[in-house]
Residue, then its C-alpha position, 0 to 999 in steps of 0.5 A: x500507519x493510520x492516524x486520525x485528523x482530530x487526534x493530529x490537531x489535538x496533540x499538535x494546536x496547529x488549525x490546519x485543514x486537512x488539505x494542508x496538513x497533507x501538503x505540508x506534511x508530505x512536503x516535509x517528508x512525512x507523506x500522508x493521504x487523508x481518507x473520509x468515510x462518506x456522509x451518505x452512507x449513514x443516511x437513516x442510521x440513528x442511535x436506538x436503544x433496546x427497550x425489549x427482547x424476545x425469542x423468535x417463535x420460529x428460530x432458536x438463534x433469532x432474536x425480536x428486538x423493540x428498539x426505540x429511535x426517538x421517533x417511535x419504536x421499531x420492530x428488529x430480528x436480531x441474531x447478535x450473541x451480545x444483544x441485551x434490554x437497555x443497550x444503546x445500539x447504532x440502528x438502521x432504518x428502512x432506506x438506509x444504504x450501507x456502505x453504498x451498497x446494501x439497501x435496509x428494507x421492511x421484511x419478513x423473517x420467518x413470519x415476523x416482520x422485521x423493520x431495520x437492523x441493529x448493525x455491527x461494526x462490519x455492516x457500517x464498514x468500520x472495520x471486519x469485527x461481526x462477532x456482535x452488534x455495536x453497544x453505544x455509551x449509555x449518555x448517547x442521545x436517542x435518534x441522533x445521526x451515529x455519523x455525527x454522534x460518533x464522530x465519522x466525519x473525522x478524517x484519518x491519514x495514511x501515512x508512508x513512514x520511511x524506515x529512518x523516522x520511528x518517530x513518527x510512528x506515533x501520533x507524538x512524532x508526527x504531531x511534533x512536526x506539525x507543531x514544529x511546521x507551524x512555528x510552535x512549542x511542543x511538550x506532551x506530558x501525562x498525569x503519572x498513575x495514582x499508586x497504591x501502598x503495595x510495591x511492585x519489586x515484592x511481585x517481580x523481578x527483572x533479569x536480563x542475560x543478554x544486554x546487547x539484544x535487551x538493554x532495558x525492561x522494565x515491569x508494572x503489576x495493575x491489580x484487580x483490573x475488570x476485562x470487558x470492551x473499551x469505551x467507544x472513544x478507545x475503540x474508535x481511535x484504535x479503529x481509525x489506526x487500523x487495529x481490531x479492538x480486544x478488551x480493554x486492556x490489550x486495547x489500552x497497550x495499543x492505544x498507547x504505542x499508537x500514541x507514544x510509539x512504544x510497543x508494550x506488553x500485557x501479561x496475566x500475573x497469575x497465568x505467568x508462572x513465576x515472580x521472575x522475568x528473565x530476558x535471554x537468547x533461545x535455546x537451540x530446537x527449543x520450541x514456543x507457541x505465540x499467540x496466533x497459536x503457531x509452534x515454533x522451533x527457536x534457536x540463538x537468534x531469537x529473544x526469549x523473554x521468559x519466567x525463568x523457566x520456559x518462554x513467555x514472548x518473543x521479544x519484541x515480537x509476539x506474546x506467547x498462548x500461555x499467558x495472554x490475558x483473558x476474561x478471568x483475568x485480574x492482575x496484569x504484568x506489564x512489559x515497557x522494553x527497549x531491544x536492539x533492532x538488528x535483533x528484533x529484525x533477525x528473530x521477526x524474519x527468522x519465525x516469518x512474523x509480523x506485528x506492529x510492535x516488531x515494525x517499531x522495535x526493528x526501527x528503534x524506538x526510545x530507550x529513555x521512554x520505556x517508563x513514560x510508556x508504562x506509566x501512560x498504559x498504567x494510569x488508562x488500565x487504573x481509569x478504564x478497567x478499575x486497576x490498582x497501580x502498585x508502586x514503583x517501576x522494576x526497571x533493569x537499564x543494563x545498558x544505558x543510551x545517551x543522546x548523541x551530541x552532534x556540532x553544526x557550522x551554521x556557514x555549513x548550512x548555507x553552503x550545502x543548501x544555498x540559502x542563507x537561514x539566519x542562526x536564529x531560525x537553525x536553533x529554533x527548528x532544531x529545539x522544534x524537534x527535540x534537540x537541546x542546543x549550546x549556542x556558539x560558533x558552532x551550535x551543540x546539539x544533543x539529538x534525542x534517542x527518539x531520533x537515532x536517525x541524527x548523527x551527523x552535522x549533514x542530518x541536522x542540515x538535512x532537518x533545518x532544509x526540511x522544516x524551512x521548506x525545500x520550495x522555498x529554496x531558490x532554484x540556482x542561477x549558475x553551475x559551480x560544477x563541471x560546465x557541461x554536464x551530458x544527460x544521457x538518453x537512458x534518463x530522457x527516455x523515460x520523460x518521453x515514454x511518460x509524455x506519450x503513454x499519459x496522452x493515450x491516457x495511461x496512468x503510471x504506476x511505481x512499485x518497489x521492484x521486490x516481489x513474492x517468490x512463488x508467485x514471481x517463480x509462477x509467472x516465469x520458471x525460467x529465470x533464476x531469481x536473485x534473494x534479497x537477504x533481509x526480506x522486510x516480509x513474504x511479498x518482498x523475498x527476492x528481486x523482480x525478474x519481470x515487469x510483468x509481476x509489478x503490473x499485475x500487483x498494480x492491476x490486482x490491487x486497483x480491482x480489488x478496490x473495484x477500479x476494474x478499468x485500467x490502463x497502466x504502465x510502468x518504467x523501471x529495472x528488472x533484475x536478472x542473475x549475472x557473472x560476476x554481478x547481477x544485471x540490472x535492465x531498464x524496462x517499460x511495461x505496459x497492461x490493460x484491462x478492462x473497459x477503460x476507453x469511456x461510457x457511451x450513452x448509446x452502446x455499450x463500451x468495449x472491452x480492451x484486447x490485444x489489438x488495444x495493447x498493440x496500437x499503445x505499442x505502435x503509438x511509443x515506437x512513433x513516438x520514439x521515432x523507431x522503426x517499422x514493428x512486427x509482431x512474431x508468435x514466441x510462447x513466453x512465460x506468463x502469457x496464453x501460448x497462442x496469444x504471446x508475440x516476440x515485439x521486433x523492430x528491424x530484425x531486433x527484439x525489442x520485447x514481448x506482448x500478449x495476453x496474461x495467463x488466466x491462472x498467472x492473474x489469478x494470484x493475484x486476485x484478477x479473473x478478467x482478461x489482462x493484456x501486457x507488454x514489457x520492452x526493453x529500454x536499451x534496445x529501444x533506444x537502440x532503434x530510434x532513428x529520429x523524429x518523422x519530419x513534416x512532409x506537406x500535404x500530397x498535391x494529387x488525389x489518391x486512388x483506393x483499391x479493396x482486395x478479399x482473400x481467402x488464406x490458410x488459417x495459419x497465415x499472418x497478416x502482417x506478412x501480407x501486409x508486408x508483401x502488398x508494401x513492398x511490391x506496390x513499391x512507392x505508389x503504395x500510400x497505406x494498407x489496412x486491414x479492415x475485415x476478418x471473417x471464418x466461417x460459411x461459406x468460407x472452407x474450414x481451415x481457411x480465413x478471409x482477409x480484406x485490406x484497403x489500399x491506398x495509391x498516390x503519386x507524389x508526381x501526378x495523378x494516377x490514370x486507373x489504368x495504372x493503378x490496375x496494373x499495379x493492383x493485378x500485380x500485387x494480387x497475382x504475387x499474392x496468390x502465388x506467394x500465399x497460396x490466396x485467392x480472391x474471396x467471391 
């Protein structure tokens, strides 16, 4: 969820800086990332207006705009369907650099020169919207920086929402922390709507058929209402949180369940069909179009809301084709309701349908602020779109939800968090956050029905412990548990894993562990997967089976945000089918791709292949103090057959590397070439054989010895790296490879490899006569066992 830094501070009073409302904030629990738009990508981007409109003469759909910046008059062709004579419009000159990327320049358009461009909210990067140039308020001063004129410079949180807190899905809720944060009194109220002398009960009715599933709905009728664009304010904000505007009064209910939480509902009286609102269950087969434009077969688990007759949205979910407001209309039915979440939540996955107002509905949002919700969007739709507010509110509250009224022991408090918060502190924090208190021996709190996630004498616990602050919790100075309590190596592990892979400068990625079937289905066939049972969409189906999908997610969503060099690894479980339960298993992975060592002024940087990905493997088994790893060619799902390898660490496996398959990494948006490797926690675990103790530096000189051979294409050269070790026996220091060539003048089929090798006693220095004796040996051996020769 996306909120604006402005909007916060309005709502809230606090004068923090965005740095600390974001640390305070996700300290708190509720995390929020600020994000800017920059400054320097509306350089020469000023507010015009179109003083004149003529045909292009040499293209029908052109238009040749005179546009007036304050500075003199521009000439601009303009293809925009919704360009007039008088508009305000944001315009860029010649040098402007939109969005970093795209340069504004003097040019000719079919014989007319056109010097600038009147910009849609696309081309500035403020959303997806092309279907028309952006049209200013008429006070807007000509030649003012549109950065500063429309308020850029605001900074808007992306905020992660756990699912127990639909309270802060709003600019309310999460402005009611900070205020409480900041140690000050809250209370947000709105003028109610002018009404008219006509009554809204003469215009409908509400019937509900089901109050378990809809325990409140309630109805306003705004009549005579104007559909047209949002003024610039609206539009902004509801950009800033993320959402497309429509018209003003589709905006006007967004706008509204961004600020308050509750999600509402506009209809078109007139294109309604009846008097009647009638909320009941779905019929079996029967079938309903929303407004995507989809059809649909319902059954029982769905909530209809209807005219009496045939369906008209699924509740809570999405509005239905039929009666979706349009230019035409002129009298609005608006829906204010509360439904059940399990519902909502079971119709949402049942129809595989998404919207912000089912994300709010399945987390609970408040039964007793349907009216003030609707008597919000009621007074904007009369002030914005020149609506008259019939009288009254048509609420049927079938079911009425009372506050739960929870006690607390203030000892208790103490007791679970280890500090003493006077009582004092406990009733201001809780009357901070909506909560009304009786004081005594134990306090009586009634936790308002925004807040369903408070039930329990520990939830306000939890509340006091967030607000007062965990950092200024003291750390504890001794154990009133068990003495000893063992840390097993399955934890430590991972803190050791972290430590190595961020020296070789990886970064650590965390996913949620479900994925997509089909692509997870793709990437690895042979595993059965196991079904989450309340998917929360299509991307989390099922468990993940691989580590692989979670690097690849990670790594497609860092180049899609032009991060193209990546290193990254992951720890966590994979989940596999088992008897009688699943398995979970601890796994690392690791992926790399692209050209993430460093830019060299003089030569170009390398782009990372699998030796890469081997030596990062070689670095954790060090690390770890395992033993000598050698590679195995396995074809293994998700990786190129020729180029995938079984890791093995003593004759056990210990998991896999290789290349990703091209078409595996195209799912997921990457078309340059990836590098993987998943091991196993446990069997790492497993082969540690402790740390290599420090051995002093060798008292005598080594002697180096080069051998070129010339083998079969198929050979490994870890094999005969291995075969050199072991029968140059301890005067063998180190082997490497240092060249492979094919190709004239070696034969085809064949392939040279050239190894160092490095002799050293630790007793004395070596006589070369020596050293020959063992090289010849070493050579004879491999000629015999590989079938080698020395390369000319």
């Amino acid at each position: 969820m996306k909120l604006p830094y402005s909007w916060l501070k309005e709502l809230s009073g606090a004068d923090w800086s965005i740095e600390e409302m974001e640390d305070r904030l996700t300290r708190s629990g509720t995390a929020g990332v600020a994000e800017r738009i920059k400054r320097e990508y509306f350089e020469r981007v000023v507010v015009g207006q179109i003083t004149k409109l003529d045909k292009h003469p040499n293209a029908d759909k052109l238009l040749v705009a005179e546009v007036e910046s304050g500075d003199g008059s521009h000439t601009v062709i303009c293809g925009a369907p919704n360009c007039a004579v008088g508009q305000k419009v944001v315009l860029a000159l010649p040098g402007a650099r939109l969005k970093g990327e795209f340069e504004i320049k003097e040019i000719k358009m079919r014989g007319v020169k056109s010097a600038g461009m009147i910009c849609a909210e696309d081309e500035l990067g403020l959303s997806d919207d092309h279907s028309g140039i952006i049209v200013l308020d008429e006070e807007a001063p000509l030649g003012k920086p549109v950065f500063d004129y429309l308020g850029l410079d605001d900074a808007v949180f992306n905020f992660e929402i756990t699912p127990n807190r639909p309270d802060c899905l709003s600019a309310i809720g999460v402005a009611r922390e900070i205020a409480v944060l900041d140690g000050r009194e809250f209370h947000v109220s709105f003028d109610p709507p002018a009404e008219s002398n006509r009554k809204a009960v003469d215009y409908v009715k509400v019937v509900i058929n089901d109050s378990d599933a809809c325990p409140r709905y309630a109805a306003r009728i705004i009549d005579g209402v104007k559909i047209g664009p949002s003024p610039w304010w609206l539009r902004k904000r509801l950009m800033d949180c993320g959402v497309r505007p429509i018209n003003v009064i589709v905006d006007i209910t967004n706008f509204v369940m961004f600020e308050t939480g509750h999600p509402l509902h506009a209809f078109d009286y007139e294109r309604f069909g009846s008097k009647e609102v009638v909320v009941r269950r779905a019929g079996a087969g029967e079938k309903f179009t929303t407004l995507d434009g989809k059809d649909h077969i319902l059954d029982a688990t769905i909530l209809l809301i209807t005219n009496g007759k045939t369906g008209v949205a699924v509740g809570g979910v999405m509005g239905g084709l039929n009666s979706e407001v349009e230019e035409d209309t002129k009298t609005i039915l608006l829906e204010a309701a509360y439904f059940d979440p399990g519902t909502i939540r079971r119709s949402a996955r049942k129809l595989c349908l998404s919207s912000e107002s089912s994300y709010r509905f399945e987390r609970g949002v408040n039964p007793n602020g349907v009216v003030d919700a609707a008597d919000r969007a009621a007074a904007l739709m009369a002030e914005l779109a020149g609506g008259e507010v019939l009288s009254g509110v048509v609420d049927n509250y079938a079911k009425k939800i009372a506050p739960v009224t929870i006690e607390l022991r203030p000892p208790q408090v103490k007791r679970l968090l280890g500090v003493d918060i006077d009582v004092a502190t406990m009733e201001k924090t809780l009357r901070g956050l909506g909560l009304k208190i009786e004081s005594g021996d134990t306090i009586k709190a009634a936790a308002p029905t925004y807040r369903p996630d408070l039930t329990r004498e520990v939830d306000l616990i939890e509340e006091i412990g967030r607000i007062y602050g965990l950092r200024n919790i003291p750390n504890a100075t001794r154990n009133t548990g068990p003495r000893l309590t063992p840390i097993h190596r399955r934890d430590t592990i991972k803190d050791d894993l972290r430590r190595i892979l961020t020296g070789l400068g990886f970064d650590e990625t965390l996913t949620t562990g479900m994925g997509s079937r089909p692509k997870m289905e793709f990437i690895d066939p042979t595993l059965p997967l196991i079904e989450i049972t309340n998917p929360m969409s299509d991307e989390f189906m099922v468990m993940r089976s691989r580590m692989l999908y979670s690097l690849l997610v990670s790594a497609g969503n860092n180049i899609r945000h032009r991060n193209m060099d990546v290193n990254i690894f992951e720890i966590g479980r994979i989940f596999r089918k088992g008897s009688p339960f699943p398995t979970e298993l601890v796994t690392l992975g690791i992926l790399m791709t692209g050209r993430p060592d460093m830019v060299y002024w003089n030569r170009e940087s390398e782009p990372v292949d699998l030796f890469d990905l081997k030596g990062a493997v070689r670095a954790v088994a060090d690390g770890l103090g395992l033993g000598e790893i050698t590679l195995d060619s396995e074809e293994t799902p998700g990786y190129v057959p020729s180029r995938s390898y079984r890791i093995m660490i003593e004759g056990a496996t210990v998991g896999f590397l290789g290349q990703v398959d091209k078409k595996s990494a195209r799912l997921f948006d990457i078309k340059q070439d990836c590098y993987a490797a998943e091991l196993d926690c446990e069997q790492l675990i497993a082969c540690e054989r402790g740390l290599a103790q420090f051995q002093p530096l060798p008292k005598f000189p080594a002697s180096s010895r080069d051998v070129a051979l010339v083998v079969d294409e198929g050979t490994k050269a870890e094999e005969i790296h291995t075969y050199i070790r072991e029968t140059g026996g301890d005067l063998v220091e180190s082997v490497t490879l240092f060249d492979l060539f094919t190709g004239e003048p070696v034969p085809e089929g064949k392939k040279s490899l050239a190894y160092a090798i490095q002799f050293r006693s630790p007793e004395k220095t070596l006589e070369d006569d020596e050293v020959d004796r063992v090289y010849k040996q070493i050579v004879a051996g491999l000629e015999k066992k590989f079938n080698a020769r020395l390369r000319e």
